[in-house]
C-alpha positions as CSV (number, residue, x, y, z in Angstrom):
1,X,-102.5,-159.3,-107.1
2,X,-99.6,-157.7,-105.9
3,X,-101.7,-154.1,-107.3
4,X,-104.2,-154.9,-104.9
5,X,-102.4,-156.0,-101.8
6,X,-100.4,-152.7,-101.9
7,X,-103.6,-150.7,-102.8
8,X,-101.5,-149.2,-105.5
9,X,-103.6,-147.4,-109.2
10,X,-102.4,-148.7,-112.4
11,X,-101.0,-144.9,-113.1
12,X,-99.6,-145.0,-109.7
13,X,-97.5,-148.0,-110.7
14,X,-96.6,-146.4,-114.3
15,X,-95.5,-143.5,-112.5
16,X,-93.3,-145.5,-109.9
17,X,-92.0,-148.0,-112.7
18,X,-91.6,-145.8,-115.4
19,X,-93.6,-147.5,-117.5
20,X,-96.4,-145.9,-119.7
21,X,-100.4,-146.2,-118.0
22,X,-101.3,-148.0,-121.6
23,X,-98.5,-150.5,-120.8
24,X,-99.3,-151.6,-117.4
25,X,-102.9,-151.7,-118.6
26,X,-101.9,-154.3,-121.3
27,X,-100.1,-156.7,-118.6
28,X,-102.8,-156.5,-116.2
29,X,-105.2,-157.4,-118.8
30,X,-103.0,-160.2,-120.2
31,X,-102.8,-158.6,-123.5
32,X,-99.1,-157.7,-123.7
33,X,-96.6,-161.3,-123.1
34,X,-94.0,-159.0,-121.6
35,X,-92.2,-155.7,-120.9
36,X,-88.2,-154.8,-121.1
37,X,-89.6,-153.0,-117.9
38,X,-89.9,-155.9,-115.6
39,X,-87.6,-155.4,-113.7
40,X,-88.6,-151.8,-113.0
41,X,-92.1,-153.2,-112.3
42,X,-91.3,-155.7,-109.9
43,X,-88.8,-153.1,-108.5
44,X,-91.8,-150.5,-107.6
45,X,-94.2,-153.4,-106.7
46,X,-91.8,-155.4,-104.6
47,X,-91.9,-158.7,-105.6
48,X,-89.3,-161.2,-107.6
49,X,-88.9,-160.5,-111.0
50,X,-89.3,-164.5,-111.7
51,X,-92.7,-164.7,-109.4
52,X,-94.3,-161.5,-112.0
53,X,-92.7,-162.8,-115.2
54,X,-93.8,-166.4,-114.8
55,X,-95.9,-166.7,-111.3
56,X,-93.3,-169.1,-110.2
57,X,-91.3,-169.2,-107.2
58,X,-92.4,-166.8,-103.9
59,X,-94.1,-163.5,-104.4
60,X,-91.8,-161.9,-102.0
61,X,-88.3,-163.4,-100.8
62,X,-84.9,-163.3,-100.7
63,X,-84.6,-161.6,-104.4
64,X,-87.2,-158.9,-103.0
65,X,-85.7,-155.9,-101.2
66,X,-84.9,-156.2,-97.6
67,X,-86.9,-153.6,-95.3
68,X,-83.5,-153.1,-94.2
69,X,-82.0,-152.3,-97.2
70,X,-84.9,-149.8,-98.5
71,X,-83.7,-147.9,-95.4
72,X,-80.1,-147.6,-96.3
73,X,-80.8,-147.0,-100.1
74,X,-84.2,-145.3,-100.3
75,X,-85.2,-141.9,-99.3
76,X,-87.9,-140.4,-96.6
77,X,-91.1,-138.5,-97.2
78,X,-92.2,-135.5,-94.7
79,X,-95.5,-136.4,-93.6
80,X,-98.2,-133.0,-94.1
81,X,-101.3,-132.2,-91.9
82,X,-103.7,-128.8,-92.1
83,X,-100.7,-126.9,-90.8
84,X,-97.7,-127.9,-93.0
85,X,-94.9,-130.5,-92.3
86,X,-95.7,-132.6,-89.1
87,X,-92.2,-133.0,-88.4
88,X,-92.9,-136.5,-88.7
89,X,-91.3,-138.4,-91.9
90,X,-92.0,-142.1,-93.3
91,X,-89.9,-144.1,-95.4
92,X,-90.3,-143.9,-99.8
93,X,-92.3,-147.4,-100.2
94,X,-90.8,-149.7,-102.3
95,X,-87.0,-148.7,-102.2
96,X,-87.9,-145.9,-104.8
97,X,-86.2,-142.8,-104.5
98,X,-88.5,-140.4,-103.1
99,X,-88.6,-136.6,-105.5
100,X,-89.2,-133.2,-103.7
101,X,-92.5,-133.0,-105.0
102,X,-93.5,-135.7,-102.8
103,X,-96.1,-135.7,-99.3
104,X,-97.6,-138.0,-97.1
105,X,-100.8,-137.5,-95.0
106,X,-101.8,-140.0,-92.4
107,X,-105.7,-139.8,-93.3
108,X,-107.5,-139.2,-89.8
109,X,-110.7,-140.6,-90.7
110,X,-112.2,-142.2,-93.6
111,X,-112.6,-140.1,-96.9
112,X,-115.3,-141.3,-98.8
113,X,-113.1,-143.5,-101.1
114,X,-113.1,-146.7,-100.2
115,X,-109.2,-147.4,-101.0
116,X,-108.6,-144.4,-98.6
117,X,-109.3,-145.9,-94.8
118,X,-108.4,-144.1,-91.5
119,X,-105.3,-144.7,-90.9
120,X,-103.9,-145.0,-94.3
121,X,-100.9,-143.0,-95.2
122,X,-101.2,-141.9,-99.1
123,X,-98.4,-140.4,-100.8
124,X,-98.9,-137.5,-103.5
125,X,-96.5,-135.9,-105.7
126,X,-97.3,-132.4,-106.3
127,X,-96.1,-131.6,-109.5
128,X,-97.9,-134.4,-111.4
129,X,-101.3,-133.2,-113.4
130,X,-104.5,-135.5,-112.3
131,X,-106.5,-137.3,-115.1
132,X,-110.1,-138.7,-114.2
133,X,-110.2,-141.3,-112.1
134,X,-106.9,-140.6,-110.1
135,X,-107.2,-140.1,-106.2
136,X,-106.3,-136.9,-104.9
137,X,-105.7,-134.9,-101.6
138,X,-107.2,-131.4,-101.7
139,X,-108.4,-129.0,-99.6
140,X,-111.9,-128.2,-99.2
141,X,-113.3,-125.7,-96.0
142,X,-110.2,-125.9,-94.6
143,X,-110.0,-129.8,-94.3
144,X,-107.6,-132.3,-96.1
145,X,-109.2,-135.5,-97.5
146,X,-108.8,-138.0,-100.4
147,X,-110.8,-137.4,-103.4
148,X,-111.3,-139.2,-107.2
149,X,-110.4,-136.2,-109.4
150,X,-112.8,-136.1,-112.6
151,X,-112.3,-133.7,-115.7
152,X,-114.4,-131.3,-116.3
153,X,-114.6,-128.0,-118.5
154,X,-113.1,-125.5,-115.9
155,X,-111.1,-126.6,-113.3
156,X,-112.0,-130.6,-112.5
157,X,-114.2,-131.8,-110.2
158,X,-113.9,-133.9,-106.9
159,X,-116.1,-136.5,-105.9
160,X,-116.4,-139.7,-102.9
161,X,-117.7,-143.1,-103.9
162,X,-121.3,-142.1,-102.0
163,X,-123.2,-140.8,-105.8
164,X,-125.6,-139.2,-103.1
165,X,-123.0,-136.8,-102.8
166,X,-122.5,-134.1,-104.8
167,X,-119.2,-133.3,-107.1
168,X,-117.1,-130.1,-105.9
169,X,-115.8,-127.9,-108.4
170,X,-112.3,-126.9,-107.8
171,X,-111.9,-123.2,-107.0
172,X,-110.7,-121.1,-104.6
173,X,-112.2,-123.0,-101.9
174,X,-111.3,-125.9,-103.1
175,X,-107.4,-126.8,-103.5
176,X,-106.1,-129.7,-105.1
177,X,-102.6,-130.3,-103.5
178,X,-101.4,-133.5,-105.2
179,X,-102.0,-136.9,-107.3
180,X,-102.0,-140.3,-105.2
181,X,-99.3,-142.4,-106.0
182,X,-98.4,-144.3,-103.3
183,X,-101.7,-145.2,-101.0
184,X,-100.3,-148.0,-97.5
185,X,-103.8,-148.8,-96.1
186,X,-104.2,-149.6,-92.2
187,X,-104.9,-153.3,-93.1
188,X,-106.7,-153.6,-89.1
189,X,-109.5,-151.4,-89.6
């Protein structure tokens, strides 16, 4: 639940937690009875450790982070556009510490993915490698957009939700920048 309110990927949340993909996979599933992790989990989702270990008590309360606090402790993120840094900056969801590696893009209009809205802000890290399924932000004619990455037997391949579209083979044209692993969805549209 909380994975879905915060529009966040199970890798997405192994990256942020520090937990393994197969791990995070298991809980979800309710085929693992715990992690020594939890805390890190419920750290990078931003809930009470109590509410994700047992369901009890409030989602989200006084054991949660304060928005004022992820201020003071946590880090910023330069927001990108087709030009380079926007001067603008947002703050690292989540209280986690932000890495250098990290973007954010404001997404203009929608993308084709349906987790990627207008007015979402997603937040890629540039030095992790994509694995099929992962939303991405590449490049293609000189436009920026959100894309599911898919293996393939060169490069990879980017594709929309719309099958009527065809899959773009990255290449010079096409530039993948960066792996999703934050995505903060403009919940009014």
């Amino acid at each position: 639940m909380a994975m879905s309110m915060m529009g966040i990927t199970q890798g997405a949340l192994a990256k942020a937690s520090g937990v393994s993909q197969p791990t995070i996979w298991r809980l979800t599933k309710g085929e693992a009875e715990g992690s020594r992790k939890l805390v890190d989990i419920a750290r990078a989702l931003d809930v009470n450790v109590q509410w994700l270990a047992s369901g009890e008590g409030e989602m989200r309360g006084t054991t949660a982070i304060s928005a004022i606090d992820k201020v003071k402790s946590g880090t910023t993120i330069s927001v990108w556009g087709a030009e380079g840094k926007t001067g603008e900056i947002v703050s690292a969801p989540n209280g986690v510490k932000a890495k250098k590696s990290w973007r954010a893009y404001i997404l203009d209009r929608n993308s084709g993915c349906s987790e990627a809205t207008a007015g979402s802000i997603i937040i890629i890290d540039t030095d992790v490698p994509p694995e099929s399924g992962d939303l991405v932000i590449a490049k293609v004619n000189s436009r920026y957009s959100v894309y599911r990455y898919l293996e393939g037997p060169s490069n990879g391949f980017l594709t929309v939700d719309d099958p009527r579209l065809p899959a773009v083979e990255l290449s010079e044209e096409s530039e993948l920048i960066g792996v999703a692993i934050f995505l903060i969805r403009d919940l009014r549209r």
